[in-house]
C-alpha positions as CSV (number, residue, x, y, z in Angstrom):
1,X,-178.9,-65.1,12.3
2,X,-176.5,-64.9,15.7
3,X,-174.5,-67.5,14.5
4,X,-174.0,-66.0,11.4
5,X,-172.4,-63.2,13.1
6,X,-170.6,-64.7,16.0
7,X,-168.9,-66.8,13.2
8,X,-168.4,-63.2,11.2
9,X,-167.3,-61.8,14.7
10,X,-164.6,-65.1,15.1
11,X,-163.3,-64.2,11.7
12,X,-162.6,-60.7,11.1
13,X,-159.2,-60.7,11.9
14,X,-158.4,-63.9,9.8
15,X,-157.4,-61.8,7.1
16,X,-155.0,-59.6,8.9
17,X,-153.2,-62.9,10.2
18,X,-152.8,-64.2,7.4
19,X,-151.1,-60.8,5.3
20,X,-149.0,-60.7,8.8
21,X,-147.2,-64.2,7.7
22,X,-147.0,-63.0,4.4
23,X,-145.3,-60.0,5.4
24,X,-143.0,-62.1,7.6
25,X,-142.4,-64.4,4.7
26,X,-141.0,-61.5,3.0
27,X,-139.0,-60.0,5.2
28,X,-137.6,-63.5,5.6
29,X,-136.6,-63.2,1.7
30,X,-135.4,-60.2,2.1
31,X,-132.7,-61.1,5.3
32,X,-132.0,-64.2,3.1
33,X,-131.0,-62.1,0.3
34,X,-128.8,-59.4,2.2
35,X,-127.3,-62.0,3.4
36,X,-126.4,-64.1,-0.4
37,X,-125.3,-60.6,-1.6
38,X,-121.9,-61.3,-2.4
39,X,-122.8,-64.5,-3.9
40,X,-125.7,-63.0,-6.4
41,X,-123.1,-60.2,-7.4
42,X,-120.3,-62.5,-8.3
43,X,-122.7,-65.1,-9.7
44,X,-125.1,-62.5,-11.5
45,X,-122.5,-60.1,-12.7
46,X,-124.5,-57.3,-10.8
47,X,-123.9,-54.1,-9.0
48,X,-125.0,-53.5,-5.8
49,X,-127.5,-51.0,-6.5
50,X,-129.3,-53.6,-9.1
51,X,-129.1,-56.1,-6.1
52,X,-131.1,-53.2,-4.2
53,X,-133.0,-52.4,-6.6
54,X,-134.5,-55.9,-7.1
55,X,-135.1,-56.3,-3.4
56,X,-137.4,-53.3,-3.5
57,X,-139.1,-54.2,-6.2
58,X,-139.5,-57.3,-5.0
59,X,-141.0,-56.4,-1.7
60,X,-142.9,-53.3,-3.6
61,X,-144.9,-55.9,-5.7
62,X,-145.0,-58.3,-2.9
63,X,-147.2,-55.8,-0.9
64,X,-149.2,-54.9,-3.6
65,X,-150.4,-58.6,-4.2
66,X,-151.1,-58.9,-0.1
67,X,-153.2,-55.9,-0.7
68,X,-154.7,-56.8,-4.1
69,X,-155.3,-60.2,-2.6
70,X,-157.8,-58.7,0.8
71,X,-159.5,-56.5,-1.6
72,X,-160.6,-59.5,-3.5
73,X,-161.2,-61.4,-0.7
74,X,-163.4,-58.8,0.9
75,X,-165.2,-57.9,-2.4
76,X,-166.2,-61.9,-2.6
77,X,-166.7,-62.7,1.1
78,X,-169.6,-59.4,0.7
79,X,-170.8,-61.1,-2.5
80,X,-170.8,-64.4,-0.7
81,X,-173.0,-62.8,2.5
82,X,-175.3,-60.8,0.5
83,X,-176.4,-63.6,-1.5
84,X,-176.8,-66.0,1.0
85,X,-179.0,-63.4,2.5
């Protein structure tokens, strides 16, 4: 039973590590794309503003995924505990 929680203890903040690379990953994207602006307007045939607009809603759904992902991972790692239990 103690090892079951030091190893729960060890990985509590796994999950927060790993949506903090994420998040870097898309802020990565995002300096990448200010950045190619000029490029994706001349090769796109876009305004700025639709430029803008699809790197919010890119980093809008981005987020939600991180944070659809941990709910899912913390609704089966409870599943996975109670029912070795």
């Amino acid at each position: 039973m103690e090892t079951v929680l030091k190893q729960k203890k060890q990985m509590i903040y796994l999950p927060l590590i790993v949506l903090m690379f994420t998040q870097i990953g898309t802020s990565g994207d995002n300096a990448v794309l200010s950045v190619a602006t000029n490029a994706l307007i001349s090769a796109l045939h876009a305004s700025m503003n639709d430029i803008q607009l699809a790197n919010m809603v890119y980093s809008l759904c981005a987020g939600a995924f991180m944070v659809a992902a941990e709910c899912w991972e913390s609704s089966s790692a409870g599943k996975r505990t109670s029912a070795s239990a």
